[in-house]
N, C-alpha and C positions, 0 to 999 in steps of 0.2 A: 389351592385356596384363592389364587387371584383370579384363575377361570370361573371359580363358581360364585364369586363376589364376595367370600367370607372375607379375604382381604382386600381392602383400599387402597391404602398406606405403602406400598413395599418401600423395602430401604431400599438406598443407590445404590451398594451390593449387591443387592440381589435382581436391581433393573441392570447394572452391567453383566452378572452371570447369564441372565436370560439374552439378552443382547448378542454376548458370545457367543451362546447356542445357537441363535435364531441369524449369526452374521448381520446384525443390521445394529444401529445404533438406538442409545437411548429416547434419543429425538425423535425415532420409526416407533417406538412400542406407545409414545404421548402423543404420537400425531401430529407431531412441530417441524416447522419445518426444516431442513436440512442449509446446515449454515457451511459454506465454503470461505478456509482460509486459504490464503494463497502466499506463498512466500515472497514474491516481488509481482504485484500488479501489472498487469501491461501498461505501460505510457508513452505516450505518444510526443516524438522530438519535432517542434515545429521546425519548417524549414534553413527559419533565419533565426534558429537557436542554433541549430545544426552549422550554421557558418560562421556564428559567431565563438563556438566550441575551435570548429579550424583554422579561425584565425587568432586566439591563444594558443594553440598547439605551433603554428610557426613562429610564434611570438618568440616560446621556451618555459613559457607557463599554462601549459595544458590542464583542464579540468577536471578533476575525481570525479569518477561516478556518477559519488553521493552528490555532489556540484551541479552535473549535468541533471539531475533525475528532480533535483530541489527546483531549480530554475526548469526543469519543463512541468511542472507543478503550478507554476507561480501564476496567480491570476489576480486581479483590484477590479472587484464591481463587475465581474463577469469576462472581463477581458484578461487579454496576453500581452505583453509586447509584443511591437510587431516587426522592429528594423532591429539590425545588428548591434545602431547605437542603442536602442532600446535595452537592449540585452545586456551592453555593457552598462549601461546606468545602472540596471538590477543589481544587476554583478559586486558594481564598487559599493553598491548606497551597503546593500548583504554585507558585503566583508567589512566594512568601516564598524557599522553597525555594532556586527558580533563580532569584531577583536579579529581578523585576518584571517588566514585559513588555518586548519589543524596538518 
């Protein structure tokens, strides 16, 4: 029916069963384009986020992750910090802010 134009409409049932058959997605049978999720983005650690990360790690209070990945995120009006105090400013203004780390 959908080959010969009798049907319009199909349900999402039956756009996922053909999907199945045909290996491709619902997006391939509409012509939309194909949306890519990705599970952790690539992001890029600037230099002097990179030094100010190592110098809390000799401190004895090294950064999470999520700390490092949030602060190489961080941008105002298109820019970054750019020196290590920079970094630490982020750092303290962040944790003051929202209540210390978890």
């Amino acid at each position: 029916m959908l080959e010969s134009g009798d049907m319009t409409n199909p349900s999402l049932d039956k756009l996922f069963k053909i999907s199945e058959a045909l290996e491709c997605t619902i997006a391939d049978l509409a012509g939309e384009p194909k949306t890519v999720v990705r599970e952790d983005p690539p992001w890029e650690i600037p230099d002097s986020l990179r030094e100010f990360a190592k110098r809390k790690k000799r401190e004895g209070d090294p950064l999470k992750d999520e700390e490092l990945k949030s602060l190489a995120h961080m941008q105002y009006r298109g820019k970054r910090p750019q020196t290590i105090e920079d970094w630490a400013y982020v750092y303290e203004f962040l944790k003051r802010t929202f209540g210390g780390r978890k």
